[in-house]
N, C-alpha and C positions, 0 to 999 in steps of 0.2 A: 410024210415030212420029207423035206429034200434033203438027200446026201451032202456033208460039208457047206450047210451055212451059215457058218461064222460068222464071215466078213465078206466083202465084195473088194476088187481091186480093179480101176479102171484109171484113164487119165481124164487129169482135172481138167477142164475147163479153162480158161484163162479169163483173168477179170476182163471184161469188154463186150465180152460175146453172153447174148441172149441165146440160148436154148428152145427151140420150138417147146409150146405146153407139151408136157404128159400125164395121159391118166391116169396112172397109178404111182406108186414110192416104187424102190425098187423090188425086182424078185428075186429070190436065190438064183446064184447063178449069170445074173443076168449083169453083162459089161458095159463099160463106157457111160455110167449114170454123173457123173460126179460133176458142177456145173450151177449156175444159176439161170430159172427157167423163167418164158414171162408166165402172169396166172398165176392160177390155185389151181392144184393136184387136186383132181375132183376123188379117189378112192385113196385113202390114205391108211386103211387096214395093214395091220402088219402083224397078224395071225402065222404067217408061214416062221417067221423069226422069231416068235414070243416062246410058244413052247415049244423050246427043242430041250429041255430037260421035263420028267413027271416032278422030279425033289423040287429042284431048284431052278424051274423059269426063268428066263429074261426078262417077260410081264412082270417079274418082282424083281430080279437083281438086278439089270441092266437096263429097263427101258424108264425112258423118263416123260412126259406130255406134261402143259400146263395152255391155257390161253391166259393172256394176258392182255387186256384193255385199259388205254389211258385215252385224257381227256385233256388237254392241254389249250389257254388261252389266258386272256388277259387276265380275263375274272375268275376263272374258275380252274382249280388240278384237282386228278382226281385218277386214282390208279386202282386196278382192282382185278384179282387172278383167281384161278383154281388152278392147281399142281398135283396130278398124281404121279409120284416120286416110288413107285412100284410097294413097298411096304408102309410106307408113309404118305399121308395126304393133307395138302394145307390149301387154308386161301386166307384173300386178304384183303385189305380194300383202304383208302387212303382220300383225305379231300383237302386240300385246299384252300383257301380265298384270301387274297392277295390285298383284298382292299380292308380286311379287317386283321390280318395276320394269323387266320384261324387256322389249326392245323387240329384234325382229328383220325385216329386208324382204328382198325379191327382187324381183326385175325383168328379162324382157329387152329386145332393141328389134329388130325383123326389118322389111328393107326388103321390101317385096312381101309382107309374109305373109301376106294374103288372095288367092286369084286371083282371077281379071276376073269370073267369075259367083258368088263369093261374093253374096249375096243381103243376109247380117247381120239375118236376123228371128230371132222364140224359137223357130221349127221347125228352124232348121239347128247342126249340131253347129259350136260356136266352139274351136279348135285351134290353139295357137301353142307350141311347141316343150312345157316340159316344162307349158303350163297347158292345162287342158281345161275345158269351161263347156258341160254337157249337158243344155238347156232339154226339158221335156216336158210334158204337159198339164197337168199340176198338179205341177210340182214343178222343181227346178234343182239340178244334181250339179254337185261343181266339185272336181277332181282335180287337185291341182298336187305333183308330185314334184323334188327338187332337193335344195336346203342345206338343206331339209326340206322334210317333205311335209302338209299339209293335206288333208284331204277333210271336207265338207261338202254337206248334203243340205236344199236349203230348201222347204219346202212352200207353194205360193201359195193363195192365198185368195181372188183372184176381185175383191176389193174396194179396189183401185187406181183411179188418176186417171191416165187417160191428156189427153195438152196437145199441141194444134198452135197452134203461134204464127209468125206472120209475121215472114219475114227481108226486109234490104232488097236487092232485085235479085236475089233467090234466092227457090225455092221455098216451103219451110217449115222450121221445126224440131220434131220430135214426142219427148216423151220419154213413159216412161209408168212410176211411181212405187209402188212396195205397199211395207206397213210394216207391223212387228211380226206378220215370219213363222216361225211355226214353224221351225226348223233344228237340228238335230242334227250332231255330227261329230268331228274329233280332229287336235288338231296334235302331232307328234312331231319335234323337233329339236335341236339344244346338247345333247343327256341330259335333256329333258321331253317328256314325255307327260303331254298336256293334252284329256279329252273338255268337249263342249259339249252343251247342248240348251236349250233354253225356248224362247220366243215375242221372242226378240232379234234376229231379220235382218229387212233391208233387200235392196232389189230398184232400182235405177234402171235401166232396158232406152231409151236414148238415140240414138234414128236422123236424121239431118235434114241442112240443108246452113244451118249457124252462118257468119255474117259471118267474112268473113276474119279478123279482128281479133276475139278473141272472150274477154268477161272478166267473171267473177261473182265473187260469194259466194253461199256454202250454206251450208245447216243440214239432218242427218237426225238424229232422235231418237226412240231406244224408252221410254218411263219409265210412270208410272203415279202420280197424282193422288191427292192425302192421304185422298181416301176411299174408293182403292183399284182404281178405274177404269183399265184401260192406257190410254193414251197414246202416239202416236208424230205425228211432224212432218216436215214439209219445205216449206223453203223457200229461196228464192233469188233475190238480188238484181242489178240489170244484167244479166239475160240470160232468154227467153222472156219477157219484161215483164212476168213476176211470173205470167201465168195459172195457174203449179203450186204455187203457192203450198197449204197446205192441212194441217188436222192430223185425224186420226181418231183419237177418244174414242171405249170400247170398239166397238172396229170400224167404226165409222162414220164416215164422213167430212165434213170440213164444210171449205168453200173460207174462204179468209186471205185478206185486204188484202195491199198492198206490203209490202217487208221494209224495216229498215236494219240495218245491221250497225254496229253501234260497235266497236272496235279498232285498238291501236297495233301498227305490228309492230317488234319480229318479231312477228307474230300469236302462234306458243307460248307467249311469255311473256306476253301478258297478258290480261285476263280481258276476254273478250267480253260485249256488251250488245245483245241482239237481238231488236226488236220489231217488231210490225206495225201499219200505220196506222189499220185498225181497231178498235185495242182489245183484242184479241181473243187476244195473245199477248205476253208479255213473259218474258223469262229472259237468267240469267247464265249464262256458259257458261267453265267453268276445268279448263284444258288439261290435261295429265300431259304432254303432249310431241307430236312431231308427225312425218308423214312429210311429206317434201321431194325436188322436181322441179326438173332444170334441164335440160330438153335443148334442145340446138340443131343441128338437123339442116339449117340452113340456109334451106330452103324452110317450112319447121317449126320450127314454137317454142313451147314449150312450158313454163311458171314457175310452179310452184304449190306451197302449204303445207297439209298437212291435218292439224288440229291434232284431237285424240283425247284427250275428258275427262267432264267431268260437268256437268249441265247443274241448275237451279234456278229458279221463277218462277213465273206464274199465267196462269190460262188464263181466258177466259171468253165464254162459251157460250149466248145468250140473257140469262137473267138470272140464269145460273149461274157462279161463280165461284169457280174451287179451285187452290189451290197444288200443285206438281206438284217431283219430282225424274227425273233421265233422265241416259240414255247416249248418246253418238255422236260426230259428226264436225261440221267446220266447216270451213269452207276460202275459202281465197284465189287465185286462179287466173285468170291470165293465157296465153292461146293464141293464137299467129296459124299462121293453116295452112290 
């Protein structure tokens, strides 16, 4: 194990600048990480910084992983995670359909449900009771059977933002972002059967060790611009200090100023106003309704809304500027753990 590592201290990055790929998170010791890179960090092991205690690990106390995949479009939402939260493990899953007003979720909560060498990169299979999340080189299966069953097949593209941003008194936190992926699949539950497919998922893959006390706003959006260009976005406010900030026009990606979020809550009811300080994005965002989180596990807490609707506004892009309509999520979210 390496002497003093704690934390790491390097300089950030400045929102604008793309970071050549690297292959690995960072290592103890090691400077100048901090940044938004293009890609996916293909080794995301973080064995060097988990056990640096035998009692009390970071693998339990501090470190935190989840993937999270959504599905966003006309017809169809549909959200669905695994979270291992070091002594606590949850997932959850969420669907949508717009044209009947149907709103259906699951969830469960397993203390220990990762073991001590779970790893939590996209090479290891992620399993917690009836949900399964099967990463592989180009693609993410996600099989969840229950009060119905889901399965979904998202195929990646390569062309995400991966973000290591500075915690204080802790390591890092890395999450790494692709949008408007390909996915195909089918939900069957209540007496509907519902298939899916186009170019509507989302990918958040989130490994890192988040302040104790840990509280954002987000925004993911798949849509496509009045003259027909896709479109998808993310961003997030109060937490990684915006470096993921970022929207990719046809495929491409281009990094975003800070966010704000305008909104009264309860956040479902009312219509969100969400721009960036550069310019560079503006849109309204109006709910259909939302899924909602309260747990308290004592040591763990956990308070969040994810509100699921439609999204309107302009984007602009050098000196190019076009109105745009979209799907997805936004959220309000409070964690200490």
């Amino acid at each position: 194990m390496a002497a003093d590592n704690s934390t790491v201290k390097s300089p950030l990055t400045l929102a604008g600048e793309f970071r050549a790929p690297r292959p690995t998170l960072p290592r103890p010791g090691e400077g100048n990480i901090f940044g938004l890179y293009s890609g996916p960090i293909a080794d995301t092991t973080t064995r060097e910084w988990d056990f640096n205690s035998k009692l009390l690990p970071r693998r339990r106390t501090e470190r935190k992983a989840w993937i999270y995949l959504g599905i966003f479009s006309r017809d169809f939402y549909a959200g669905m995670a695994i979270v291992d939260a070091g002594f606590l493990s949850t997932a959850f899953s969420y669907v949508y359909i717009p044209a009947e007003k149907y709103f259906i979720e699951d969830k469960i909560t397993q203390p220990m449900g990762f073991g001590r060498d779970f790893d939590a990169t996209l090479s290891d299979t992620w399993r917690l009771g009836r949900y399964e999340i099967l990463p592989a080189a180009d693609k993410i299966v996600v099989n969840i059977r229950g009060q119905y069953d889901l399965t979904a097949t998202f195929w990646l593209k390569g062309n995400g933002l991966s973000t290591i941003a500075p915690v204080e008194g802790r390591p890092f936190n890395f999450t790494y972002k692709e949008m408007a992926l390909a996915c195909e699949g089918e939900f069957i539950g209540d007496g509907r059967r519902q298939k899916f497919s186009g170019e509507s998922g989302i990918l958040d893959y989130t490994k890192g060790y988040p302040p104790r006390r840990t509280e954002w706003n987000w925004l993911s959006m798949v849509g496509k611009t009045e003259s027909g260009k896709q479109l998808a976005v993310n961003l997030v406010d109060k937490f990684n200090e915006g470096i993921e900030n970022a929207l990719w026009l046809g495929g491409e990606p281009h990094s975003l100023g800070s966010a704000h979020f305008h909104y009264i809550r309860p956040a479902e009811k009312s219509i969100w106003r969400i721009l960036t300080r550069d310019n560079a994005f503006e849109a309204r965002f109006r709910p259909f309704g939302a899924r909602h989180e309260d747990l308290n596990a004592g040591f763990l807490k956990s308070r969040f809304v994810q509100p699921y609707g439609t999204f309107d506004g302009q984007i602009k892009i050098g000196d190019v500027s076009e109105k745009f309509t979209g799907f997805g999520v936004t959220e309000d979210h409070l964690a200490v753990w």
